[in-house]
MARVO-441932 format. One record per residue (C-alpha): residue in three letters; x, y, z; residue number from 0. Coordinates in steps of 0.5 Angstrom, whole numbers, plus 500, padded with zeros to 3 digits. Layout:
<recs>
 residuo  xx  yy  zz num
     Ala   X   Y   Z NUM
...
</recs>
This chain:
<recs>
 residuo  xx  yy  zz num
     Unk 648 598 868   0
     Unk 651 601 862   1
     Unk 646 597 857   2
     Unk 641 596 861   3
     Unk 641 605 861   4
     Unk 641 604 854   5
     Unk 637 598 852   6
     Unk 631 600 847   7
     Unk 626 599 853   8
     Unk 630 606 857   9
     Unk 627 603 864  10
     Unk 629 607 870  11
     Unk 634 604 872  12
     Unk 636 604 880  13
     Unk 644 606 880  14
     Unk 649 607 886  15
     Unk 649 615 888  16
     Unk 655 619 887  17
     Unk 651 625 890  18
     Unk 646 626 896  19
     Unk 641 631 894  20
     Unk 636 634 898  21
     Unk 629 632 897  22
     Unk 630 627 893  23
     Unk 630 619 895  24
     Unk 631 620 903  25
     Unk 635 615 907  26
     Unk 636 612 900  27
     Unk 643 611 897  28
     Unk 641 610 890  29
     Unk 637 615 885  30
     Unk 633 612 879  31
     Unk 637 614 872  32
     Unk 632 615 866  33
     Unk 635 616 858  34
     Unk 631 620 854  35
     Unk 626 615 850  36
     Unk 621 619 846  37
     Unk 623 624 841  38
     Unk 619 629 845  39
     Unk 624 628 850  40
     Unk 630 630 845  41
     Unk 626 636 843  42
     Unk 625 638 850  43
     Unk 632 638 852  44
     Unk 633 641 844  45
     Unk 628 647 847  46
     Unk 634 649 852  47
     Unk 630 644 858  48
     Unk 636 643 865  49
     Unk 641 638 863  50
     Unk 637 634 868  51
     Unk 630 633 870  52
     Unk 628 630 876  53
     Unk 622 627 875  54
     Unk 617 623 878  55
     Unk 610 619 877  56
     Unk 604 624 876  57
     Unk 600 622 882  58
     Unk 600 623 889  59
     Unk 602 618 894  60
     Unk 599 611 893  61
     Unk 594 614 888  62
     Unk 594 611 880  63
     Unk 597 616 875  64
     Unk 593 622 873  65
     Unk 593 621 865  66
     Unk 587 625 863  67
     Unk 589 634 863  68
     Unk 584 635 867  69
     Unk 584 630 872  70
     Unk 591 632 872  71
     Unk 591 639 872  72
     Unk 586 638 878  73
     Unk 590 633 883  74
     Unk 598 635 882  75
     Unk 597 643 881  76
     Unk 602 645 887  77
     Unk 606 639 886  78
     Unk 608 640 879  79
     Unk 611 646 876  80
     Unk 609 645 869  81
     Unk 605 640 865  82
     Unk 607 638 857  83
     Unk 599 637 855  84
     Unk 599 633 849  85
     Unk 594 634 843  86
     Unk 591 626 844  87
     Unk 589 624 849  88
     Unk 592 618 853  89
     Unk 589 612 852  90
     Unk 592 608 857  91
     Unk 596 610 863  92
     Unk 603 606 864  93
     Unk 608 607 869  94
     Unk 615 608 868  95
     Unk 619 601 868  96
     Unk 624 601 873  97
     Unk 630 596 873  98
     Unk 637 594 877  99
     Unk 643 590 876 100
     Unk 645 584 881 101
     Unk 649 579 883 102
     Unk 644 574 879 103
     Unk 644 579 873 104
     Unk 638 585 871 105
     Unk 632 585 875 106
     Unk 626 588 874 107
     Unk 622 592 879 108
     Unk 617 595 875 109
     Unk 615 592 869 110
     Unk 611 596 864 111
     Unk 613 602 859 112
     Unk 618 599 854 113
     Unk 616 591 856 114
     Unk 609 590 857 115
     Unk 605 587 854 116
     Unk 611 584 851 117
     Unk 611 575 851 118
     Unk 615 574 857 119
     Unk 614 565 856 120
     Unk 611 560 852 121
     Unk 607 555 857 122
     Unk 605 548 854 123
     Unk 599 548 854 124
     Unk 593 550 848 125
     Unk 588 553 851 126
     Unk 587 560 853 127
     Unk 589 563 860 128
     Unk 588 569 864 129
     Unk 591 569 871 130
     Unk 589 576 875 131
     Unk 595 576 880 132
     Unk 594 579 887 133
     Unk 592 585 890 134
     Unk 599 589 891 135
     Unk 603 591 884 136
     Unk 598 588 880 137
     Unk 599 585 873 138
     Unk 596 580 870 139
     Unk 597 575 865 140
     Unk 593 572 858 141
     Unk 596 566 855 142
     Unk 594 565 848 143
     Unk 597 560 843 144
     Unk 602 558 848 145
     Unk 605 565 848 146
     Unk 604 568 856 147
     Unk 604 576 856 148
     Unk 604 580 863 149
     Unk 600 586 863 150
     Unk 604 593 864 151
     Unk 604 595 871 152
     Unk 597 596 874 153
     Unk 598 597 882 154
     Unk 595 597 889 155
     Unk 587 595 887 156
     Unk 586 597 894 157
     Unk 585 604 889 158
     Unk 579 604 886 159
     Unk 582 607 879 160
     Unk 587 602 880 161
     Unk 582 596 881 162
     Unk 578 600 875 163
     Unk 584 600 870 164
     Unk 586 592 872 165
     Unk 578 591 870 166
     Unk 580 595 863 167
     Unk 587 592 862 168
     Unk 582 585 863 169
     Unk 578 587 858 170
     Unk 583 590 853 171
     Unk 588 583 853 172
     Unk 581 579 852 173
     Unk 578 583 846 174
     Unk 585 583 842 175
     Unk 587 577 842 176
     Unk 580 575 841 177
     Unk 579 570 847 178
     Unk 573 565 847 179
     Unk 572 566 855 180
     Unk 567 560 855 181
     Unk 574 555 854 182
     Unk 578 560 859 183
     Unk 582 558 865 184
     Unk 582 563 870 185
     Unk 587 563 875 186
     Unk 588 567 881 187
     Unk 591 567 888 188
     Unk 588 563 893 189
     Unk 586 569 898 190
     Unk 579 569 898 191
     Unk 577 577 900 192
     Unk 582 579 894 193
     Unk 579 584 890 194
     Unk 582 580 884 195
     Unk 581 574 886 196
     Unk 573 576 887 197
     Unk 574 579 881 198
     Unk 576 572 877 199
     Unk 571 569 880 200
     Unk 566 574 876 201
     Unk 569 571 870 202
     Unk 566 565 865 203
     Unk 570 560 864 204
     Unk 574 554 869 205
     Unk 577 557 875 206
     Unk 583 555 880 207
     Unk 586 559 886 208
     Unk 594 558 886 209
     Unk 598 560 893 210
     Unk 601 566 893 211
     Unk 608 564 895 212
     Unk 608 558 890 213
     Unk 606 562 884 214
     Unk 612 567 887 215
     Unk 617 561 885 216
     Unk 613 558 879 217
     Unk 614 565 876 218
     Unk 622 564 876 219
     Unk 621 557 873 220
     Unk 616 559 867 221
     Unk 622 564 865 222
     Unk 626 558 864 223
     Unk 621 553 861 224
     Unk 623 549 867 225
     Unk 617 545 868 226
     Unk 620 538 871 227
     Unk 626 541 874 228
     Unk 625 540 882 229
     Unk 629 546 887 230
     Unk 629 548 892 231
     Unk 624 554 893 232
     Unk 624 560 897 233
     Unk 619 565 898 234
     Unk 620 572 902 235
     Unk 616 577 902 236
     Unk 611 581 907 237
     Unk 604 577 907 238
     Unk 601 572 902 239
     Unk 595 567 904 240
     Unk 598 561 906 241
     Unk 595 554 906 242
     Unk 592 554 913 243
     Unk 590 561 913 244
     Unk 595 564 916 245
     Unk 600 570 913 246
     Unk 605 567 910 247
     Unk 612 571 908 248
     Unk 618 566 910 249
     Unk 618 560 906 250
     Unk 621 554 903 251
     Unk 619 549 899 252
     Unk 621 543 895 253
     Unk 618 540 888 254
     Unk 617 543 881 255
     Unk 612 546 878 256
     Unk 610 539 874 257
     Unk 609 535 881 258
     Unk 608 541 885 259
     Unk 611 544 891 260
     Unk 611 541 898 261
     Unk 613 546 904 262
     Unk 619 543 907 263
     Unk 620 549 912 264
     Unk 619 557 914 265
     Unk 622 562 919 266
     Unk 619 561 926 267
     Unk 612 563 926 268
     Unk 610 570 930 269
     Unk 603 573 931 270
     Unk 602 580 928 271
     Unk 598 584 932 272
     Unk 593 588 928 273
     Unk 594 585 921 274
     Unk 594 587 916 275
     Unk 595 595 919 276
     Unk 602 592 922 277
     Unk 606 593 915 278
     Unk 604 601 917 279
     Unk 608 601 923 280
     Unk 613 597 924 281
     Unk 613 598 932 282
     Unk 606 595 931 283
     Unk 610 588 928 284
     Unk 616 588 933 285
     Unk 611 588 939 286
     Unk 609 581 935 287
     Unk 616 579 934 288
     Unk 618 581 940 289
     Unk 613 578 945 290
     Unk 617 572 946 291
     Unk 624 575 949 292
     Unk 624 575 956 293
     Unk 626 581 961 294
     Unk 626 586 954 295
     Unk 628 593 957 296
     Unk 623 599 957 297
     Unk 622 599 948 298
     Unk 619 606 949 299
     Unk 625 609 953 300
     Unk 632 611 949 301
     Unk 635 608 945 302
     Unk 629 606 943 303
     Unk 624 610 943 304
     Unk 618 606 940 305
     Unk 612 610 941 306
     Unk 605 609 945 307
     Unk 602 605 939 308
     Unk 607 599 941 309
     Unk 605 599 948 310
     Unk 597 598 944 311
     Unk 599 593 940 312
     Unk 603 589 947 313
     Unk 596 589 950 314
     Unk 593 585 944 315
     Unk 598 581 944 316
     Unk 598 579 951 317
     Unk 591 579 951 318
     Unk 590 575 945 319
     Unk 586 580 941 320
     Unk 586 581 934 321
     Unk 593 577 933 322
     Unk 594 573 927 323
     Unk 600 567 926 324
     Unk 605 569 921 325
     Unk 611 567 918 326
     Unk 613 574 915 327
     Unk 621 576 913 328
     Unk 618 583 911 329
     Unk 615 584 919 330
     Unk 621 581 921 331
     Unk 624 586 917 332
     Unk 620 592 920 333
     Unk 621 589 927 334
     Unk 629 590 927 335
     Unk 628 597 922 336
     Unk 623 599 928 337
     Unk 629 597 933 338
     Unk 634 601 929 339
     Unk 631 607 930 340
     Unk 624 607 924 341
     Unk 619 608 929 342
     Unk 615 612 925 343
     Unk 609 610 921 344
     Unk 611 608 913 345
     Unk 609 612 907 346
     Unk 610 607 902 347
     Unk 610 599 902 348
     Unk 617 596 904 349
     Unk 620 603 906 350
     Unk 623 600 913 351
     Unk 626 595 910 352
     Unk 628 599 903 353
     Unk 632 604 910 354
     Unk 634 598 914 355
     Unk 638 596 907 356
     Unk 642 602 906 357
     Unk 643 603 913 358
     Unk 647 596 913 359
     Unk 651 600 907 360
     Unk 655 605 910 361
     Unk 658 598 915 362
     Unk 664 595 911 363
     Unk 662 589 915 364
     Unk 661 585 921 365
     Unk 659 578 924 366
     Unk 653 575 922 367
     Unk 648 574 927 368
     Unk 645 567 930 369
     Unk 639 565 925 370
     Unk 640 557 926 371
     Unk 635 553 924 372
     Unk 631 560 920 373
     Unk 630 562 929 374
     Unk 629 569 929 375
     Unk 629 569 937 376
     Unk 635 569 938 377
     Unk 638 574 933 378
     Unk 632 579 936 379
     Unk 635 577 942 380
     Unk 642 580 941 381
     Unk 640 586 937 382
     Unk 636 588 944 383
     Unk 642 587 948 384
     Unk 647 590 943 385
     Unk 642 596 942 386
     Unk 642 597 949 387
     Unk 650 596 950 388
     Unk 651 602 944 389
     Unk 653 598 939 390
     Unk 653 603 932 391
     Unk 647 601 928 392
     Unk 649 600 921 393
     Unk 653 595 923 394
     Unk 647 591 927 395
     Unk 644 593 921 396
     Unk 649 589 916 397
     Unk 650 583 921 398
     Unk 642 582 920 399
     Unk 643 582 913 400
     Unk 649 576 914 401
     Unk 645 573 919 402
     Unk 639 572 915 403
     Unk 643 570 908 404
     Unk 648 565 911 405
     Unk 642 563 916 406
     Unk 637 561 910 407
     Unk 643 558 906 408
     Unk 644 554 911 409
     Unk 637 550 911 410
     Unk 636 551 904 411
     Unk 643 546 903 412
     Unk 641 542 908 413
     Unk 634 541 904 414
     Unk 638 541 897 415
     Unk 642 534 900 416
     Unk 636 532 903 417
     Unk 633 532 895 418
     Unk 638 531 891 419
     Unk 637 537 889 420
     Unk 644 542 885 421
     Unk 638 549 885 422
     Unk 635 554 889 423
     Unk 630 559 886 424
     Unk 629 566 891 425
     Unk 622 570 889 426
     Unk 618 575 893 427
     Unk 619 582 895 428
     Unk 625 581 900 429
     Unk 629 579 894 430
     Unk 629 586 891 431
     Unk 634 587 897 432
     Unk 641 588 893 433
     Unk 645 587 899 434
     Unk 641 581 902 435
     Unk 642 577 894 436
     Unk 650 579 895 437
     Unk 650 575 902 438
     Unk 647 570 899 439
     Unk 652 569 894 440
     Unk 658 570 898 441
     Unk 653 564 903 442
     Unk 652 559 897 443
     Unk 657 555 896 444
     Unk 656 550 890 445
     Unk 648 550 890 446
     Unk 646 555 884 447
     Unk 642 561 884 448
     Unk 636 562 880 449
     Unk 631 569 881 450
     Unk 627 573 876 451
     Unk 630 576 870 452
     Unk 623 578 866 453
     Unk 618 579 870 454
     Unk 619 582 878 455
     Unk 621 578 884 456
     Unk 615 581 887 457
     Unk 607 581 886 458
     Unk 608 584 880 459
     Unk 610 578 876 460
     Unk 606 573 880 461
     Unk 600 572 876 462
     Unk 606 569 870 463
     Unk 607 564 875 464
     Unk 600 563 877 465
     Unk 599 562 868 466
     Unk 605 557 869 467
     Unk 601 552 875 468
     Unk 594 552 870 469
     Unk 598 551 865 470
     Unk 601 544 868 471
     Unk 597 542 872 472
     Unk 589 544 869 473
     Unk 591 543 861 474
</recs>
């Protein structure tokens, strides 16, 4: 953690907190640790600032930064106290990066200022490349002369500012490395409504749609330059459009990046009442996951406490109506934060899960849960039975983690012997979750472990392994 503080870069870096303070990172046992990287920094601590500043992204939730003074001035006036205005404008707005160390080594979480848009591989093929990535955590990535360079951090193109900075950072990447776009491959994700994937299609030059959750592992390989190098690959994350159209978000392949990836598995499929807005509400995604569990107790009573939005989204489950399959560890997540007391809405993406993590902290240890074969019911099962018997809830909590890792170790061994296969890439959102990474360590056995290091596990380093996939399988 020390270097990773230290490095030229100065991410943000996620560290264990010694102390609890008000306001700042709520139901989180980490706080974000950032030296002073610009001279301007050094001089205002010079000027008599405080030893420590907290400090935070200038915009308002789920918003794009406000990087012009009067955009600023006009949206974070009442929420900053001071703002340091510069004498040049800010051409470009540029999100702190932010990192940790885990049981695999550093990982980037965000990947923008002091990385981007730095070389992250170098790809086989001669021809130039733009994969637009997805729509959350949006970066992409140009490879020109074999060299693949990943965009800082863009966000949620959702944003209309986001989507108009992806459009901006396209258009700048193009320009300075001086693209011929007729010979251009353009790679996107295979979700037909995304806003990147429409925007693609706009583009001149040849153009491939790549799934989500294979791109999510090829991202892990192209950092390696292991282009025929067959694993085992598994992909968690919230949603990811799948081959069948449904919501993936579970998902273990076998194959390379050369011959492809064949699903060989994933978790038992759920059906997700609502769509999407289910990753708003947990309560919204337990009624999905729990529909199967007979003489389930009345969820809305204590302990429980779930809210009327669960009993609305029961009835479009029992009725059919607006439900959609999925295999989502991330739902899976939410519907055990929700059983555990998160029964609110969330405020920002992953916030269940990120509080089901730090709560299975405060247990030192407990058995793990069934989670034979990567069937959830049974684990889901006795969480509502050790709930209702007054179990203490981190050490459910903790017990969930171990379950899942030990559970999805299990197969993924099964699949290695099957294969003749010594190696096992973890890629997508869930494996942000440091402690679900320290129980896959402890599970491992002799297999090794391979997880991203240059860019995020999560869809902000999906648009490299969207480039390596063109790249093999296009040039």
């Amino acid at each position: 953690s020390e270097s990773l503080l230290e490095d030229q870069a100065r991410p943000i870096v996620l560290l264990d907190a010694r102390e609890i303070l008000p306001h700042v990172a709520p139901d989180n046992q980490e706080l974000g640790l950032m030296l002073p990287y610009t001279p301007l920094h050094h001089s205002l601590f010079a000027a008599g600032a405080p030893d420590v500043l907290v400090m935070t992204s200038a915009n308002l939730s789920n918003e794009p930064i406000a990087f012009r003074d009067d955009d600023a001035r006009a949206r974070l006036t009442g929420l900053a106290d001071a703002f340091l205005i510069g004498e040049r404008p800010i051409a470009r707005r540029v999100e702190d990066s932010v990192a940790r160390v885990g049981p695999f080594g550093p990982m980037i979480l965000r990947r923008s200022r002091g990385y981007a848009p730095g070389a992250v591989a170098a790809l086989p093929t001669d021809r130039p490349i733009l994969a637009v990535g997805a729509d959350l955590k949006n970066s992409v990535t140009l490879v020109v002369d074999r060299q693949a360079f990943v965009s800082q951090h863009i966000g949620d193109l959702t944003q209309y500012a986001a989507l108009q900075a992806f459009r901006e950072t396209i258009e700048d990447l193009l320009r300075m490395y001086e693209v011929d776009q007729s010979a251009l491959l353009v790679v996107h994700d295979a979700h037909p409504e995304y806003a990147s994937t429409r925007h693609a299609l706009e583009l001149p030059g040849e153009h491939v749609a790549v799934q989500h959750h294979r791109a999510h592992i090829a991202s892990v390989l192209a950092e390696r330059g292991a282009w025929d190098k067959r694993v085992v690959g598994i992909a968690f994350d919230g949603t990811g459009y799948g081959d069948d159209a449904s919501i993936w978000g579970g998902e273990l392949f076998v194959g390379s990046i050369a011959d492809g990836f064949q699903r060989e598995g994933h978790i038992r499929p759920a059906v997700l009442p609502g769509g999407d807005a289910a990753a708003q509400h947990p309560v919204q995604a337990a009624a999905g996951f729990l529909a199967g569990i007979q003489g389930l107790p009345d969820l809305t009573t204590p302990p429980f406490n779930f809210s009327e939005r669960f009993r609305f989204a029961s009835e479009l489950v029992n009725k059919n109506v607006r439900v959609f399959p999925t295999t989502s560890v991330g739902r899976l997540f939410d519907t055990v934060a929700a059983l555990l007391g998160f029964t609110r809405a969330v405020s920002f993406e992953g916030q269940a899960a990120i509080w089901l993590e730090h709560l299975a902290r405060t247990a030192p240890s407990a058995d793990a849960y069934p989670f034979d074969d990567l069937d959830w019911l049974p684990l889901l099962r006795q969480i509502v039975n050790d709930r209702v018997n007054g179990r203490a809830v981190n050490e459910i909590a903790r017990a969930f983690h171990r379950g899942l890792s030990e559970g999805t170790m299990e197969t993924a061994r099964e699949l290695a012997k099957e294969h003749g296969i010594d190696t096992v890439v973890l890629s997508a959102g869930v494996f942000q979750n440091r402690l679900l990474l320290e129980e896959i360590a402890a599970a491992k056995g002799d297999l090794t472990i391979w997880t991203n290091g240059e860019v995020p596990p999560n869809d902000g380093g999906i648009s490299l392994g969207q480039a390596a996939i063109g790249a093999i399988t296009r040039t």
